[in-house]
DOSETI-157196 format. One line per 3 residues: number of its first residue (from 1); their letters; for each residue x, y, z of N, C-alpha, C. Coordinates in Angstrom, 2 decimals, decimal comma, padded with zeros to 5 digits. Layout:
REM DOSETI-157196
NUM = A = X Y Z X Y Z X Y Z | ...
//
This chain:
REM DOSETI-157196
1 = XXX = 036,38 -008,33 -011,50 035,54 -009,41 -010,98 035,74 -009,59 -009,47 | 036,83 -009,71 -009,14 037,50 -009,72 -007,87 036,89 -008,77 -006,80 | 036,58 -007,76 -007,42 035,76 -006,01 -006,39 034,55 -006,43 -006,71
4 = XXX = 033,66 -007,02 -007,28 032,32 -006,94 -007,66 031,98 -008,01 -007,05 | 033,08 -009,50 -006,61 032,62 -010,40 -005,60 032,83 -010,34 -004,20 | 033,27 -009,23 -004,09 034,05 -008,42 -002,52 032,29 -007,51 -002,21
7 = XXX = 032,20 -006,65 -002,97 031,60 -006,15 -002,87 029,92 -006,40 -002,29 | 029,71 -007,64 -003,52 028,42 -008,47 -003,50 028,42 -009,41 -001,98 | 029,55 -009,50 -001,88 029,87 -010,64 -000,12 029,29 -009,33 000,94
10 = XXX = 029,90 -008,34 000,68 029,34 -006,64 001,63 027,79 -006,58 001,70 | 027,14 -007,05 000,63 025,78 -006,42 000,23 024,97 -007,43 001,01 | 025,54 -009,02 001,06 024,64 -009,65 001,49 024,54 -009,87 003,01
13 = XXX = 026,10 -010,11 003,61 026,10 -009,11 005,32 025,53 -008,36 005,81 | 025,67 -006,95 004,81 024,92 -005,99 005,37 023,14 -005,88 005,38 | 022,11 -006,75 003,94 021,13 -007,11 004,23 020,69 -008,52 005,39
16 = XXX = 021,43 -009,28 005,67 021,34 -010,26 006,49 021,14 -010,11 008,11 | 022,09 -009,35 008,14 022,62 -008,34 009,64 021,36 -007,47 010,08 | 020,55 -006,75 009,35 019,32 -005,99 009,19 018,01 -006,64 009,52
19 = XXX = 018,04 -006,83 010,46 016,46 -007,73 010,99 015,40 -007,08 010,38 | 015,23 -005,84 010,65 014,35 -005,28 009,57 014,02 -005,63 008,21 | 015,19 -005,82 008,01 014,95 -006,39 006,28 014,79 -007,28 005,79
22 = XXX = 015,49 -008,52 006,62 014,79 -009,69 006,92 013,88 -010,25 007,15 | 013,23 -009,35 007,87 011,28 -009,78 008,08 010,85 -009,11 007,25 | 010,79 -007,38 006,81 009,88 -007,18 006,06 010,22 -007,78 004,09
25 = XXX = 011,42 -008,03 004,22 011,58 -007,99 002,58 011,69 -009,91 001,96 | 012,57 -010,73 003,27 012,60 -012,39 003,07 011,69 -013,01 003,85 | 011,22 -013,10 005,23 010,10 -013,26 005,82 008,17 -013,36 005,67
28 = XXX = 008,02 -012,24 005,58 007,22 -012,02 005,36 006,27 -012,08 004,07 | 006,68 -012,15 002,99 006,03 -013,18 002,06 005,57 -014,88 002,57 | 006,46 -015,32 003,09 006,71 -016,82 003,93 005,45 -016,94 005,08
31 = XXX = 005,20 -015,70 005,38 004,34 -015,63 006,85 002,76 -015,27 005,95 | 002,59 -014,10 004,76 001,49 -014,50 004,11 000,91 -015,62 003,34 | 001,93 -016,66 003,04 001,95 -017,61 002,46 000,56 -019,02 003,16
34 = XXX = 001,61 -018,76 004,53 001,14 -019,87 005,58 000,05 -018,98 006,04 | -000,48 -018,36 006,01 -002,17 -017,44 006,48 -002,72 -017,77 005,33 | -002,54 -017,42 004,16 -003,03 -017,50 003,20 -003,54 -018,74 003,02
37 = XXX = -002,60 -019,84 002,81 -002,68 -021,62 002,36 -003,58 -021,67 003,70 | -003,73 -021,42 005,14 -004,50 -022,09 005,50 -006,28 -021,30 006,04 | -006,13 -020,73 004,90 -007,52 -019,75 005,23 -008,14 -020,43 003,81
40 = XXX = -007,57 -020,39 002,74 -008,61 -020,73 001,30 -008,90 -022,61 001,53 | -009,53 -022,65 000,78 -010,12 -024,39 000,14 -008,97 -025,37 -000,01 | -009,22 -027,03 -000,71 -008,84 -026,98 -001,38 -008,40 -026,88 -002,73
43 = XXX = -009,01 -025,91 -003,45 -009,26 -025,54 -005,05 -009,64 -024,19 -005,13 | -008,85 -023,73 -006,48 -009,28 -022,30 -006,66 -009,81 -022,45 -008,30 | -010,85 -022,60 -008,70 -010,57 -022,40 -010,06 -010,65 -024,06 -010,87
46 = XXX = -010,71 -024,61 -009,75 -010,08 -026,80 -010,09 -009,00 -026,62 -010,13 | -007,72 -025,68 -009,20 -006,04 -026,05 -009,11 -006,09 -025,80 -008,00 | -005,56 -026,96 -007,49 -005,26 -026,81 -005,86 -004,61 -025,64 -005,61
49 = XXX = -005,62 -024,94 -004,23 -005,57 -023,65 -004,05 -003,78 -023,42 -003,51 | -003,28 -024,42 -002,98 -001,98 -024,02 -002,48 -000,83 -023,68 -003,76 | -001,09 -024,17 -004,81 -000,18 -024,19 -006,11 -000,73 -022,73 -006,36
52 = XXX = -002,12 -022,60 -006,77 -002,28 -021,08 -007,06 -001,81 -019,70 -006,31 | -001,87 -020,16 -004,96 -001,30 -019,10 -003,92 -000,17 -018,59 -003,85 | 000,88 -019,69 -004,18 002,29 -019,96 -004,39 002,56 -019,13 -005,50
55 = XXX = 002,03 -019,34 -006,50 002,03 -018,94 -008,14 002,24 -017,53 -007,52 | 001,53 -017,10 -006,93 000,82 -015,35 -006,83 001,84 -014,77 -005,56 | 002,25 -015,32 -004,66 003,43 -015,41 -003,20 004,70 -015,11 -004,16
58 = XXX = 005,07 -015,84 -005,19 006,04 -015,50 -005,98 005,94 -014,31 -006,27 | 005,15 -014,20 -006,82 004,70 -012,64 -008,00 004,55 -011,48 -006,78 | 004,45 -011,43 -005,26 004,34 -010,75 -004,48 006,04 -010,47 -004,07
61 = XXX = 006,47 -011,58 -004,34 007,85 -011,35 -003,61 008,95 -010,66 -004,36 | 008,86 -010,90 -005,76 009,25 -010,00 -006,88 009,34 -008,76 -006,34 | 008,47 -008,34 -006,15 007,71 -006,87 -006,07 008,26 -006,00 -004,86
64 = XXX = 007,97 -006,89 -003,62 008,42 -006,57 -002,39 010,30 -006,42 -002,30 | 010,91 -007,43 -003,00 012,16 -007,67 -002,28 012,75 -006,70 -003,79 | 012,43 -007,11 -005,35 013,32 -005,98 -005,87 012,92 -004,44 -006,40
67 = XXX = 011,73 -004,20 -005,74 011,20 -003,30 -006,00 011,10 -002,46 -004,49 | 010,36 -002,33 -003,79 010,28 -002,53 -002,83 011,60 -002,65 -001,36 | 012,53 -003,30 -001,90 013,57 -003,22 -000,57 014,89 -002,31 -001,38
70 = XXX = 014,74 -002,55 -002,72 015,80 -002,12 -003,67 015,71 -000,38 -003,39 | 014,39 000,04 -003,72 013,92 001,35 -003,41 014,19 001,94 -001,86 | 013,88 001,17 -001,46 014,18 001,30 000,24 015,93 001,92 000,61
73 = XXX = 016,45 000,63 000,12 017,66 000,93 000,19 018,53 001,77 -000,25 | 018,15 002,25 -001,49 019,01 003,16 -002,37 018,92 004,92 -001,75 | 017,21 004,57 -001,41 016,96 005,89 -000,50 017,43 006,65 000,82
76 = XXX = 017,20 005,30 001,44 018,10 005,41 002,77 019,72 005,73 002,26 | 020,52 005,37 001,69 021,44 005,58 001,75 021,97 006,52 001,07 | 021,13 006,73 000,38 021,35 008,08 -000,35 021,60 009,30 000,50
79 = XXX = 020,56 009,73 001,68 019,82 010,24 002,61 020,97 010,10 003,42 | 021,31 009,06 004,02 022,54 009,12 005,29 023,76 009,72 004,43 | 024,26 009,85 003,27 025,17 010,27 002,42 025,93 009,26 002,39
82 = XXX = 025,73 007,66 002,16 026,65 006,53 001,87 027,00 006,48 -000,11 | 025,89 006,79 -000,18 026,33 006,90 -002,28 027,07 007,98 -002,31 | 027,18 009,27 -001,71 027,60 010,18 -001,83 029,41 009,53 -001,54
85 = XXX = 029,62 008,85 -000,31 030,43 008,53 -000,44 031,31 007,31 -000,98 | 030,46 006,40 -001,43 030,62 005,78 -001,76 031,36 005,84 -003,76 | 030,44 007,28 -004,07 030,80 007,67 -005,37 032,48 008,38 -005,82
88 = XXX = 032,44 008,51 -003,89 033,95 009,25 -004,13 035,05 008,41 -003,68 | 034,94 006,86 -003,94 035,45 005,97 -004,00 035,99 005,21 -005,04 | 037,38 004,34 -005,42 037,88 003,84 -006,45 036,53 002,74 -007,08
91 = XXX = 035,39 002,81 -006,68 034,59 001,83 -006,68 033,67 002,47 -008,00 | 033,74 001,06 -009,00 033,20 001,89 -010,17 031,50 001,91 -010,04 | 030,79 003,49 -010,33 029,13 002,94 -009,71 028,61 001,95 -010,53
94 = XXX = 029,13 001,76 -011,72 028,30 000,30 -012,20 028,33 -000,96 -011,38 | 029,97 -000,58 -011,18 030,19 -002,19 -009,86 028,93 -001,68 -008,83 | 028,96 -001,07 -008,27 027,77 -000,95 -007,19 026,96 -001,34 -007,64
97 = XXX = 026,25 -000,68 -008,51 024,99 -000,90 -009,09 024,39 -002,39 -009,06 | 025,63 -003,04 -009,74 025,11 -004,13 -010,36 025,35 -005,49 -008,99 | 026,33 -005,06 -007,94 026,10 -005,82 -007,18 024,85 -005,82 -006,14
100 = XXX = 024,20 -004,38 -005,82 022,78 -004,67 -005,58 022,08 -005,28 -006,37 | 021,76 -005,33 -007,28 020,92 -005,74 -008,19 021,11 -007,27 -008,00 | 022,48 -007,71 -008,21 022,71 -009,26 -007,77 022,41 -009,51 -006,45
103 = XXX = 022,69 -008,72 -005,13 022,63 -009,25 -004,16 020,90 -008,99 -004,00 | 019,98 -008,45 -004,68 018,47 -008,30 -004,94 018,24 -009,78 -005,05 | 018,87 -010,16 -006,14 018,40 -011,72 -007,28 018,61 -012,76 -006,55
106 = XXX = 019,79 -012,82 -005,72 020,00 -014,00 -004,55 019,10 -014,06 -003,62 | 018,53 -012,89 -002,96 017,31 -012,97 -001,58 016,25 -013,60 -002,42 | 016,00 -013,01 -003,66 014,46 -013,43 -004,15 015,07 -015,21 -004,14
109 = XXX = 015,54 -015,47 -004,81 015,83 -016,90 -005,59 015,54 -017,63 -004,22 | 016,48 -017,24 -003,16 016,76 -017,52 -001,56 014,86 -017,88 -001,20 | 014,20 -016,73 -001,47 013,03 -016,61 -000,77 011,92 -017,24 -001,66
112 = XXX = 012,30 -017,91 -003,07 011,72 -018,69 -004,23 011,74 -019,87 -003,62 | 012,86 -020,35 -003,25 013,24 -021,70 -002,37 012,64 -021,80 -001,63 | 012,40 -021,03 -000,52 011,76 -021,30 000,60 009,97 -021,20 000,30
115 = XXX = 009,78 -020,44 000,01 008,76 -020,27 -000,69 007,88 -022,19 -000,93 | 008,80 -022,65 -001,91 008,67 -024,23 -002,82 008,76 -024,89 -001,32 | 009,62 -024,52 -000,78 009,58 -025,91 000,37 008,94 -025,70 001,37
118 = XXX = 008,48 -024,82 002,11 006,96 -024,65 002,71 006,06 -024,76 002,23 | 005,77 -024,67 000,90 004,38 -024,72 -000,26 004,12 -026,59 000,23 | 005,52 -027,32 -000,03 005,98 -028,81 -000,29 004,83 -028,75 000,56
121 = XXX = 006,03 -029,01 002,22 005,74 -029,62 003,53 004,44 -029,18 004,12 | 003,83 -027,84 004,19 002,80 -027,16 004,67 001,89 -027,65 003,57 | 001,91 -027,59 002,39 000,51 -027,48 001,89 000,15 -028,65 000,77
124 = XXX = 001,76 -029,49 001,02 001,66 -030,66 -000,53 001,62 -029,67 -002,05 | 002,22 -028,27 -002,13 002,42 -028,00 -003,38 003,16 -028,50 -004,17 | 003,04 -028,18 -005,15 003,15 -028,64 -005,99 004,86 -028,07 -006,37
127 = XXX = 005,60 -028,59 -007,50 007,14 -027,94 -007,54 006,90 -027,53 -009,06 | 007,62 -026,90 -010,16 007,49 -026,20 -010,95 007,40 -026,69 -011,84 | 006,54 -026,95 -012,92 006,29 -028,17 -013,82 007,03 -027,69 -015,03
130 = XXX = 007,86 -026,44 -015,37 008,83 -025,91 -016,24 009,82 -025,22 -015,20 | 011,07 -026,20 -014,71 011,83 -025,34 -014,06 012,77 -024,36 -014,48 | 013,46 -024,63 -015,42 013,94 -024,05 -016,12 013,67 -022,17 -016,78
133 = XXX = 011,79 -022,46 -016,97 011,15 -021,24 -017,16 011,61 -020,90 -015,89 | 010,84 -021,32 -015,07 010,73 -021,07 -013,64 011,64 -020,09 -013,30 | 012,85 -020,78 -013,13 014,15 -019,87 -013,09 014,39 -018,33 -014,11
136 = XXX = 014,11 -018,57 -015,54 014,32 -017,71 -016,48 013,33 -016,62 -015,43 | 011,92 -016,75 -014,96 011,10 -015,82 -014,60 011,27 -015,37 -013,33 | 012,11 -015,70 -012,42 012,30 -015,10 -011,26 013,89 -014,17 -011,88
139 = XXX = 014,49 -014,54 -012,75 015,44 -013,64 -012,81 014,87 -012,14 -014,04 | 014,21 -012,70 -014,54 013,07 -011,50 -015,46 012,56 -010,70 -014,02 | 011,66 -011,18 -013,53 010,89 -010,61 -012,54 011,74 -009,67 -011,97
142 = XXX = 012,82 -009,96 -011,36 013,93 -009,34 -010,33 014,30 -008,29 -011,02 | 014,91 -008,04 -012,48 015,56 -007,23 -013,25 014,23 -006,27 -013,83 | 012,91 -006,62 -013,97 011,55 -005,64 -014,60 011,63 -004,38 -013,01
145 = XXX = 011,51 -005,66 -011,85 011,05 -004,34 -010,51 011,91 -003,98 -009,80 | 013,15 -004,37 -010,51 014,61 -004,09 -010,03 014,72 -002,01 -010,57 | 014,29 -002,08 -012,03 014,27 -001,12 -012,64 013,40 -000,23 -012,36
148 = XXX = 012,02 -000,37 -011,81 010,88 000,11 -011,42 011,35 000,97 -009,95 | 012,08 -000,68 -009,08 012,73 000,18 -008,11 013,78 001,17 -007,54 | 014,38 001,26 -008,85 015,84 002,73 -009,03 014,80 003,88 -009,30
151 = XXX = 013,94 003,46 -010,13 013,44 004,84 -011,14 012,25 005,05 -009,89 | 011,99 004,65 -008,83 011,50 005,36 -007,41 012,27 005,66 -007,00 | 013,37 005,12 -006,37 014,16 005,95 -005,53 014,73 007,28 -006,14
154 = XXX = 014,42 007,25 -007,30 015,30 008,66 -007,88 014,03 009,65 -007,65 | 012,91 009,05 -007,56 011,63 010,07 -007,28 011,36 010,70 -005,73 | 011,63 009,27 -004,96 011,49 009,61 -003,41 012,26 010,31 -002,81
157 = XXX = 012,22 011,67 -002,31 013,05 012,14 -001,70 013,50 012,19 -000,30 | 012,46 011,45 000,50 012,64 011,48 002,13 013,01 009,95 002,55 | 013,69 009,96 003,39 014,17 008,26 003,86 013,06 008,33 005,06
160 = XXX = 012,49 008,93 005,48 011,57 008,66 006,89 010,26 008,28 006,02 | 010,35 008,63 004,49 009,02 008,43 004,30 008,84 006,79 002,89 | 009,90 007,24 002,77 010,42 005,54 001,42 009,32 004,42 001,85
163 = XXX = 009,43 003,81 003,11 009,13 002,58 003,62 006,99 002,72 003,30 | 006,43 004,08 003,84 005,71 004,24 003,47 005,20 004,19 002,08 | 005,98 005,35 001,62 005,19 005,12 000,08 005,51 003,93 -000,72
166 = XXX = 006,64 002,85 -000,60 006,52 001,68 -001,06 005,21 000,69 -000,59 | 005,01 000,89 000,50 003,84 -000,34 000,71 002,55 000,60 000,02 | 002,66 001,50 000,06 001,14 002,34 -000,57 000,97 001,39 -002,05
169 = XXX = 002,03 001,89 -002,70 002,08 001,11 -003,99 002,25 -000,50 -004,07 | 003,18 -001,05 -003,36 003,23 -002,51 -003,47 001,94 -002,97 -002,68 | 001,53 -002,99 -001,64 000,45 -003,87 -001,48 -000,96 -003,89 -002,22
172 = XXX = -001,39 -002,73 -002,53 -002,61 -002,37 -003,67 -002,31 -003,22 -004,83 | -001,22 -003,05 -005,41 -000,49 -003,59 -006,54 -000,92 -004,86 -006,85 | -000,23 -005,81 -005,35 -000,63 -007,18 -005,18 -001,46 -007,44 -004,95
175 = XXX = -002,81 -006,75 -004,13 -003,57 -007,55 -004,06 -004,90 -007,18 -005,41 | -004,42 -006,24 -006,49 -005,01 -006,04 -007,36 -004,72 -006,93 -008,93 | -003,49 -007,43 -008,14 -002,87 -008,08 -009,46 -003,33 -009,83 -009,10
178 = XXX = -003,27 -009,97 -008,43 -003,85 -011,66 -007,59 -002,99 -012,28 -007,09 | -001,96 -011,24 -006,43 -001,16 -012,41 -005,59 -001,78 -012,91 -004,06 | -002,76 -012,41 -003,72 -002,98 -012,91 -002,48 -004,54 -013,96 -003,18
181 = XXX = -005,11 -014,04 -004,39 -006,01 -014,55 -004,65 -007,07 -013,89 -005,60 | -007,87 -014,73 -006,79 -008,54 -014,74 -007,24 -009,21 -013,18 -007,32 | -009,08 -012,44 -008,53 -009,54 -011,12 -008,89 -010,27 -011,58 -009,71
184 = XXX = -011,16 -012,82 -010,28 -012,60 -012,69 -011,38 -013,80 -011,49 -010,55 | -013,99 -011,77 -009,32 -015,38 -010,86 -008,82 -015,24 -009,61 -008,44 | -013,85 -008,77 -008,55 -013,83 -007,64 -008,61 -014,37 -006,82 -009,49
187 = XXX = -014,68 -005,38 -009,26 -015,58 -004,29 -009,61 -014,54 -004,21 -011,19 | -015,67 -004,05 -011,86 -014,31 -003,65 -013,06 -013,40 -002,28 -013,10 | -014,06 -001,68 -012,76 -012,58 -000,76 -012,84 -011,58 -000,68 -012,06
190 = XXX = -011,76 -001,89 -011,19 -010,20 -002,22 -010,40 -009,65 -003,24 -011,58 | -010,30 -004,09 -012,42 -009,86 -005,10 -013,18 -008,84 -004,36 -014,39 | -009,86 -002,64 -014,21 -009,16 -002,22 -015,07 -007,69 -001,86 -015,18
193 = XXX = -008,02 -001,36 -013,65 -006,32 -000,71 -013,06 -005,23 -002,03 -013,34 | -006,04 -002,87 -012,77 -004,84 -004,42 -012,93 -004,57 -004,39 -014,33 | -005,17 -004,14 -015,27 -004,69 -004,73 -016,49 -003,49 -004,22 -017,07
196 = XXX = -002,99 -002,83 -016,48 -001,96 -002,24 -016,71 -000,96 -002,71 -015,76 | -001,17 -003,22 -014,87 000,17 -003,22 -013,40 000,91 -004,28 -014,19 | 002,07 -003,65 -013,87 003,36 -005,21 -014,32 003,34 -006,10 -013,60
199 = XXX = 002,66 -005,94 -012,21 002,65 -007,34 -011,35 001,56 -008,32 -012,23 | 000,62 -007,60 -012,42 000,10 -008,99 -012,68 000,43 -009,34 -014,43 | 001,13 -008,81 -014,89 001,48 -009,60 -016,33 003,11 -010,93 -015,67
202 = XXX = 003,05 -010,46 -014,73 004,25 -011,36 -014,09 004,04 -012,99 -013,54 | 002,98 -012,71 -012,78 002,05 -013,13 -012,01 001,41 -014,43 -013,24 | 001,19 -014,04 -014,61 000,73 -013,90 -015,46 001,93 -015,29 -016,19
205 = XXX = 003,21 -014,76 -016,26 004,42 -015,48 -016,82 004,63 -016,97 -015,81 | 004,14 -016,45 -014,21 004,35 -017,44 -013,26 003,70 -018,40 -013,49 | 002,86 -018,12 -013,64 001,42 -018,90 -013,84 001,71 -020,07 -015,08
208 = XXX = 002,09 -019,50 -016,13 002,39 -020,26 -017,03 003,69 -021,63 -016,65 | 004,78 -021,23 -016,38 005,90 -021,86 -015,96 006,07 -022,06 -014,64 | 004,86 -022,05 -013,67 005,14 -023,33 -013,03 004,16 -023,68 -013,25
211 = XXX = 002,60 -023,48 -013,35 001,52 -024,47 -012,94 001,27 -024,90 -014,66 | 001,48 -024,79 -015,55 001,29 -025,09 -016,88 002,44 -025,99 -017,65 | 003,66 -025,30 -017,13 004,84 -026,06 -017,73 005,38 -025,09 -019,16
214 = XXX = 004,59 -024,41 -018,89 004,74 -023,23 -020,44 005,97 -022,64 -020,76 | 006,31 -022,20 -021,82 007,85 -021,87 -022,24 007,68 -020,38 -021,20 | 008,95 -019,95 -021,13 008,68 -018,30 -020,63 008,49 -017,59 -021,84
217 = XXX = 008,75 -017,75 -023,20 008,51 -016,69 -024,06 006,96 -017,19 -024,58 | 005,98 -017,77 -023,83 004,62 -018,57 -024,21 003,52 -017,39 -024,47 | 003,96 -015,95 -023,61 003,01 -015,07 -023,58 003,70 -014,23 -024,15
220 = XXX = 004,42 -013,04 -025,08 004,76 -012,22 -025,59 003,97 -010,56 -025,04 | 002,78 -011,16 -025,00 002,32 -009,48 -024,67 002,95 -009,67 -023,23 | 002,79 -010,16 -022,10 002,93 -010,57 -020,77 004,41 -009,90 -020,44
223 = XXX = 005,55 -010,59 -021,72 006,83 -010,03 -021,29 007,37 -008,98 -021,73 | 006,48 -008,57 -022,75 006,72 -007,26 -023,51 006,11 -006,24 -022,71 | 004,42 -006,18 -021,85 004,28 -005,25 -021,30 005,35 -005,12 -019,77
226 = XXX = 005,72 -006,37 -019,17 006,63 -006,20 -018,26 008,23 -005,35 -018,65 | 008,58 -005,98 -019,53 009,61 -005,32 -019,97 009,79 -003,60 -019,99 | 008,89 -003,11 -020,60 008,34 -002,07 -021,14 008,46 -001,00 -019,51
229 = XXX = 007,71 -001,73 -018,31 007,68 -001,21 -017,42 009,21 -001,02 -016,80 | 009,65 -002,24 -016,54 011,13 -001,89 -016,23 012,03 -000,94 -016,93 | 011,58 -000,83 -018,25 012,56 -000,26 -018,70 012,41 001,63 -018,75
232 = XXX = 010,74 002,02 -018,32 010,39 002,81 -017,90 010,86 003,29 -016,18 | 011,51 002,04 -015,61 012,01 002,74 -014,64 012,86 003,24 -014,35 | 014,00 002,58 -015,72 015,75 002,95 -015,90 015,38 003,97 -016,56
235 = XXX = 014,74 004,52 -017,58 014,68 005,80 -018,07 014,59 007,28 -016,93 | 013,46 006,80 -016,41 013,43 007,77 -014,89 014,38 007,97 -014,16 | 015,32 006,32 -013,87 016,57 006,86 -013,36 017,59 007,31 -013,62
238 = XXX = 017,70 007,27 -015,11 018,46 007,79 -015,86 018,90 009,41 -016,10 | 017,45 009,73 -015,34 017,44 011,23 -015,68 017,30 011,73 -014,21 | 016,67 010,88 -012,94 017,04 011,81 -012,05 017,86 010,97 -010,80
241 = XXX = 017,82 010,30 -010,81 019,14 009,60 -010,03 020,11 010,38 -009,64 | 020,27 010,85 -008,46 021,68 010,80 -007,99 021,95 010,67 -006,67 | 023,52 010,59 -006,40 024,11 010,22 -005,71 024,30 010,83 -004,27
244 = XXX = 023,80 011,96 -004,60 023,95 013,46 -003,28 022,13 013,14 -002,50 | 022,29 013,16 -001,02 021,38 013,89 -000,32 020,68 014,74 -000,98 | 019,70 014,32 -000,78 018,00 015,43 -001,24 017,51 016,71 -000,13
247 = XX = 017,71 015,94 001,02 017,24 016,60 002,04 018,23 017,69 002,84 | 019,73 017,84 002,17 020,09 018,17 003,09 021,03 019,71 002,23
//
């Protein structure tokens, strides 16, 4: 326990310290937020458009920070040969493992917060009418694209190119799934593509537990097809994951 809270204190220095990562992975959800809230109405649907935006800012940030920066990171360091050395260390890789994954769950939660209290002050949102879900679904969320994001990095092989092909996939993602807003008037066969993305069955869980008050287990298909995806990403990494340079 003692190495895994040593460790996790390392993880969050070293993302903190990283201005880069700071704007693109805790920031910048915060900065679409406030464009967003002050470009729409007030109502999306008859729910004040700032609660809905929020709903969907969540479900974006999921995506971005444990999918998305998780992938980022594992790549890059793979690439500079830090897992490599890191593997030839008394350091067990589950302890690693699992303290990214935690130090993943703290930025989101971190950037959930902030998220609620700019929603507050900027837009009079609304706060989570099931907090409790609330909570259960940002730590679901984190652990579905937590898994999504190992079982990429075990696919990506270039660190000059990671940062790219994550936004290829994450921003399409989101704005197909409705985190930036309202997908009823899209073409259907983008409705179609969405109906498979795990963002929006997430998006989907959010929706329920905060703006409804709904249990988190309220939708079953919602957490079963999310699940399903994450766990499709540990399988991938299961099999090609490793620890050695690709490129070199």
């Amino acid at each position: 326990m003692t190495v895994l809270l040593h460790q996790l204190k390392f993880e969050q220095r070293v993302f903190w310290r990283s201005r880069e990562a700071a704007v693109f992975i805790f920031i910048f959800p915060l900065l679409l937020y406030a464009l967003l809230g002050s470009i729409y109405g007030d109502e999306i649907d008859g729910v004040p458009a700032a609660d809905v935006l929020l709903a969907g800012l969540f479900g974006y940030g999921a995506a971005n920070t444990a999918f998305g920066g998780l992938a980022i990171t594992l790549v890059i360091r793979r690439e500079a040969g830090i897992l490599k050395r890191l593997r030839s260390t008394p350091l067990p890789p589950w302890t690693y493992l699992a303290t990214v994954l935690l130090s993943t769950l703290m930025v989101f939660a971190l950037q959930a917060v902030a998220l609620l209290v700019l929603g507050s002050l900027a837009f009079d949102a609304s706060m989570p009418a099931n907090p409790l879900g609330f909570a259960g679904a940002i730590v679901l969320g984190v652990a579905a694209f937590a898994g999504l994001g190992v079982g990429a990095a075990s696919l990506i092989r270039s660190a000059e190119g990671v940062s790219a092909v994550v936004n290829v996939i994450v921003l399409p993602m989101a704005f197909l799934s409705g985190s930036f807003g309202p997908t009823r008037e899209f073409p259907v066969f983008l409705q179609a593509i969405a109906d498979v993305l795990p963002l929006t069955y997430f998006i989907d869980i959010v929706y329920g537990v905060y703006l409804d008050g709904e249990s988190l287990f309220a939708d079953p298909k919602a957490l079963g097809v999310l699940a399903a995806w994450g766990i499709a990403g540990l399988a991938v990494a299961l099999k090609r994951f490793t620890w050695m340079p690709r490129e070199r």
